[in-house]
Every structure is written in C-alpha cells, then in structure tokens.
C-alpha positions in Angstrom: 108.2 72.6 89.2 107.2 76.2 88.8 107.6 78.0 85.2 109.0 80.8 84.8 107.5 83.6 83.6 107.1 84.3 80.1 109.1 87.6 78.4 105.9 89.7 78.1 104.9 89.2 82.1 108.9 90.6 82.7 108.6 93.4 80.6 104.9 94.5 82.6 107.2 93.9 85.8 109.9 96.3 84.2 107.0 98.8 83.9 106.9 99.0 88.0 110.9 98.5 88.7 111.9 101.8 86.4 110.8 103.7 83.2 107.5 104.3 84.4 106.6 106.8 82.4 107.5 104.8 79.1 106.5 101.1 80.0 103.2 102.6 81.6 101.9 102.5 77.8 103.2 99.7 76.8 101.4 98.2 80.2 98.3 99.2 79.1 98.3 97.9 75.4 99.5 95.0 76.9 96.5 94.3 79.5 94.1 95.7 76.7 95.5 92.6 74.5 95.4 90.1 77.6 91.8 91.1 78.0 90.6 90.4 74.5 92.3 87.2 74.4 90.8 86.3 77.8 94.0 85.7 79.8 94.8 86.8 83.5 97.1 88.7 85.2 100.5 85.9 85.0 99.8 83.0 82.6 102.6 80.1 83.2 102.8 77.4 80.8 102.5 73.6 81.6 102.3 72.0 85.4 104.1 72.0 88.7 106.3 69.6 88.3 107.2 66.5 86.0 105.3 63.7 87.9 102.5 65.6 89.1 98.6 65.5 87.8 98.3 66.7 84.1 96.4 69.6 83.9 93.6 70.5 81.7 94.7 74.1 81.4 97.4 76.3 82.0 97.6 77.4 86.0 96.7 81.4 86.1 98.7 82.6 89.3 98.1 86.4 90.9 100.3 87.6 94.0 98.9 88.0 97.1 98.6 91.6 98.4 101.1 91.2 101.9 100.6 94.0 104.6 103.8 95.5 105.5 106.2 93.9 107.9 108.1 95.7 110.9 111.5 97.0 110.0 114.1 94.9 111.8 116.5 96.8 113.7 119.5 94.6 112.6 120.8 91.1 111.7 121.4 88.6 114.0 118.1 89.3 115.9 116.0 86.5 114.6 114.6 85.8 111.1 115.4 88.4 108.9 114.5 89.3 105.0 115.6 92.2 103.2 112.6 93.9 100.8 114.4 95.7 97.7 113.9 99.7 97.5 115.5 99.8 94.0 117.4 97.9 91.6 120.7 96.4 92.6 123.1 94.0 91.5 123.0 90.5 92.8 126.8 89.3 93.0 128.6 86.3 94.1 130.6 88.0 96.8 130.7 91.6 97.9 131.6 93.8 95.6 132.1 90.6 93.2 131.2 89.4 89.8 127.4 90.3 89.1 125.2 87.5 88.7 122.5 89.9 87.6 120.5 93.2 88.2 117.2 92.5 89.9 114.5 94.7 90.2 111.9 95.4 92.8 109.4 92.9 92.0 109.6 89.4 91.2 108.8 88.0 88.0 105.8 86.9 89.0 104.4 90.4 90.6 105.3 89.9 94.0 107.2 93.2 96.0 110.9 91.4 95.9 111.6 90.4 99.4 115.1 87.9 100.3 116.1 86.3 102.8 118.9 86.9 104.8 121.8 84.6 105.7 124.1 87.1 107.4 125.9 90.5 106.7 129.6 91.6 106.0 129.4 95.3 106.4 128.0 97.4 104.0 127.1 93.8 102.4 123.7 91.2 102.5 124.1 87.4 101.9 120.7 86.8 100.8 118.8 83.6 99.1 117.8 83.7 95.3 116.7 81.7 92.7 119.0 83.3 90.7 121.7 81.5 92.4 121.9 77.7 93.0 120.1 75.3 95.6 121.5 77.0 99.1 124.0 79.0 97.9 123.5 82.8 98.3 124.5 86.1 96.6 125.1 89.4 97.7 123.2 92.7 97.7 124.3 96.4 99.1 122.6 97.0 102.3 121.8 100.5 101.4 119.9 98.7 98.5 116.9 97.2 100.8 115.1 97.7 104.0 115.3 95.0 107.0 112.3 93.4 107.8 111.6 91.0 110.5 110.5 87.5 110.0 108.0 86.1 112.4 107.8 82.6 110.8 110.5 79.7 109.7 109.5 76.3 107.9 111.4 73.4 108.2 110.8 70.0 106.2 111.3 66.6 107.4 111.8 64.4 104.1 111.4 61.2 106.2 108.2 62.2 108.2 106.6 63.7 105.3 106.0 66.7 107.4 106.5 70.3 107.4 106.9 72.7 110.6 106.0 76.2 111.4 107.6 78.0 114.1 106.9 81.3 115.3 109.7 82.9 117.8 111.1 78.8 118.1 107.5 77.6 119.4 105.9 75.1 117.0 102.4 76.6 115.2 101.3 74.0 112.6 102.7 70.9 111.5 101.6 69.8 107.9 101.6 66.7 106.1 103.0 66.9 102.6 104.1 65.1 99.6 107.4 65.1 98.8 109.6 63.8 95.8 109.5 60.8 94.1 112.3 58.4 93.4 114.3 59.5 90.5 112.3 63.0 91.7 113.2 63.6 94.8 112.8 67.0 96.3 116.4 69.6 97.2 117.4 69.3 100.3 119.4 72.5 102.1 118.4 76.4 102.8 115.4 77.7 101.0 113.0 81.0 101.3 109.9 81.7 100.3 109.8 84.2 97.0 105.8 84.4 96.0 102.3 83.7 97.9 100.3 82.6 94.8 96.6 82.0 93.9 95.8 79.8 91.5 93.0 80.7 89.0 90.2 78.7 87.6 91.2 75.8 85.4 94.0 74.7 87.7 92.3 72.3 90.6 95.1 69.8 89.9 97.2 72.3 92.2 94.7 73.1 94.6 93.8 77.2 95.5 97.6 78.6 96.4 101.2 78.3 95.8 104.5 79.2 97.6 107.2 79.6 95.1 110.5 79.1 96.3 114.1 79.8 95.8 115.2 76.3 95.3 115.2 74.4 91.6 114.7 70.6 90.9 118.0 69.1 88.9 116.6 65.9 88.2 113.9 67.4 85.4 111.9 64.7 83.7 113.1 64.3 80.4 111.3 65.9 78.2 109.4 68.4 80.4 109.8 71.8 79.2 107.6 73.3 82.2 110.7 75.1 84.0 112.5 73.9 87.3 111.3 76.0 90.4 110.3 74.2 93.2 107.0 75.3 95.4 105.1 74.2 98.1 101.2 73.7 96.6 97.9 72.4 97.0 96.2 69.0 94.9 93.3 67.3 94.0 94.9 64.2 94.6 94.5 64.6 98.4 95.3 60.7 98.9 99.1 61.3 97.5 99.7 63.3 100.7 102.0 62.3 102.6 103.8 60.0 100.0 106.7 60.8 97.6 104.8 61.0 94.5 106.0 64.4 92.9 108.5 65.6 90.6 110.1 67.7 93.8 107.5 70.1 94.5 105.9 69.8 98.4 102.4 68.8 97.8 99.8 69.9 101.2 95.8 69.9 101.5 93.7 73.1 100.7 93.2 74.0 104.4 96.6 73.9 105.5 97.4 76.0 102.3 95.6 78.7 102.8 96.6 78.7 106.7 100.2 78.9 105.1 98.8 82.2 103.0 98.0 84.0 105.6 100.3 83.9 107.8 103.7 83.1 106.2 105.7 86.1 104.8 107.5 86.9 101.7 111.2 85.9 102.1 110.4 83.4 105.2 113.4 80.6 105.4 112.6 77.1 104.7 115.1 74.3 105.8 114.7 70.7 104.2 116.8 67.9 105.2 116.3 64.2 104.6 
C-alpha cells in the first residue's frame, strides 16, 4: 500500500495551493535542510504494501510532469476528470457536510486532477481517496476545469490482467499481480491520482507507480506503511501474474513505463473479480 505523505511534504504542497508569499520561505529552508540531509523531493516511509518485497530503503517518489489535456466540453461525452483551479470543499452531497478542503495539488506534488462520475447542476461527483473504496464526494463545478480522458483501465481479478482502452478500442493488455489471500486487492470504481518515479534505493518496486484512489482494509497487522493502493513495478518479475501482494497491482518495467506515458491523471480504473 502507498504511504502517505509525511506533515512536512503537505506543508511544501501548501506553499503552491495558497500563501505563497509566506510558505515560499519556509519552502526554501525546507529544501535547504532536505539537501544537507541528502533526501529527495517526497520521501515515503516503509513499502508498498504488507506482503510485498522488503525494501532496503525507503522508496523516493517525484511526479511526473503531464502536458495539458483538452478541455472537455461537458459531462456525459466520454471519460471525464475535473483538474482543481483552487481550493474547494470536498462534501458528501452537494452542498453537504464537508469531508475536507483540498487544495490544488496532491500530497504527493501532482496538479490535483479527479475523476468524474456524473454532475447534478452546479455540482461534480468526483473519486477521492479522501472518501471510501467507490464512493464519491462532491465538488462545485465552478471549482475545476473539465478535461477529457482519452484512456480507461479495467482489471480482471481472475485473469490477472489489466486493459487499456482508448475511445472503447483495446490498446494494451497487462499481466499483473494482484492480492493475496487474506490480501486481496478492492474491487469497484477507482482513478488514477499520481504518475510516480521511483528513486534509487527502491528496485523492489520497479521504476514507476500509479497511485490510486482506492485503500486496502485488510492491513497486515502490524504494518504501519499506510493503506493506498497503486498499480507498480517489481523485481520479483516471476510473481506476475499471481496473487502474491498485500492489494497493490504488481506489472513488469516495460508495461510500466508504457502506462506513464500515456495514462492521464484522474483516468478511471474499474476492478471486478
């Protein structure tokens, strides 16, 4: 499962989403320190997930820089994600309860892009992992710009396979790893949040991540390494294709980096058993 970030990565992130002129400063102490202590740009604690290989140090993840996508000129015409202008309040329902304010940028320095489900009005039913497995939240419209979404994933628990579309036609089908008993990995409606690199130190999980939206409730006891789920790269390229992780989707190094480049932030990801 992914980590999430730590306090000090959120408050650098808070330095983009508002106060510029404040948390700017406190941005550059903050990198200053990093640098003499030799750290990167995120530093996540622990592993991927509960069953997967130990690593030898802790994974160093960056964003990957994403060219802009096309404005979509509404919902209901294909794929679509919403990409945040500024901060808004995530709520159960429109104009419900606030689950939380959310900023521009996700913890983990990507531009905050979500997918969307549907619209009621002035209203967005996007995807979050601040909300549980499937279950969405709402945003105001007038929050976030409509963006077109060229690719869908779908995961086939049973086949051990996941599948790219473009437009409905197939483009790459990808054997992965899935859950383990005791482990197994969410089924329902998912979306891609981050397109990660992997620094040096972390060949146990391959060059790349996608982080997702959804979150593993069957933690191992006793891992303390967080609960986001991700689709990622390994060493161990002869548990592909089994269930051998703690939830995360496990793929080879080339198909990972073919999922880099062309996936987009905020593409939906079905999984069903």
């Amino acid at each position: 499962m992914l980590p999430a970030p730590r306090r000090r990565d959120l408050r650098r992130i808070k330095a983009v989403d508002g106060s510029v002129a404040r948390w700017s400063v406190v941005a550059i102490v903050a990198v200053v320190v990093l640098a003499v202590l030799g750290a990167c740009v995120v530093l996540l604690s622990g592993r991927w997930s509960g069953s997967d290989e130990p690593a030898a140090r802790r994974p160093l993840l960056r964003p990957v820089p994403r060219l802009p996508q096309r404005p979509a000129v509404q919902v209901g015409d294909g794929p679509v994600a919403a990409r945040l202008l500024r901060r808004v309040l995530l709520r159960e329902r429109p104009g419900g309860r606030a689950v939380r304010a959310i900023g521009t940028r996700t913890g983990y320095g990507s531009p905050r892009v979500l997918s969307v489900v549907r619209r009621r009005g002035d209203w967005l039913a996007v995807l979050s992992h601040y909300r549980p497995n499937s279950r969405v939240g709402w945003i105001p419209a007038s929050g976030a710009v409509l963006l077109r979404e060229p690719y869908t994933l779908h995961v086939d628990l049973s086949a051990r396979v996941l599948i790219v579309r473009r437009g409905g036609r197939v483009k790459r089908r990808v054997l992965v790893t899935i859950g383990r008993p005791g482990n197994p990995t969410p089924t329902g409606r998912f979306a891609v949040t981050d397109l990660l690199l992997i620094g040096q130190g972390s060949g146990a999980y391959g060059c790349c991540a996608l982080a997702l939206t959804g979150r593993q409730p069957n933690v191992t006891q006793g891992w303390g390494g967080g609960d986001r789920l991700a689709i990622h790269g390994t060493s161990n390229v002869g548990s592909i294709g089994s269930a051998a992780s703690g939830g995360c989707l496990r793929a080879s190094e080339r198909n990972m980096r073919w999922l880099l480049a062309h996936v987009q932030l905020g593409a939906p990801l079905r999984i069903q058993a």
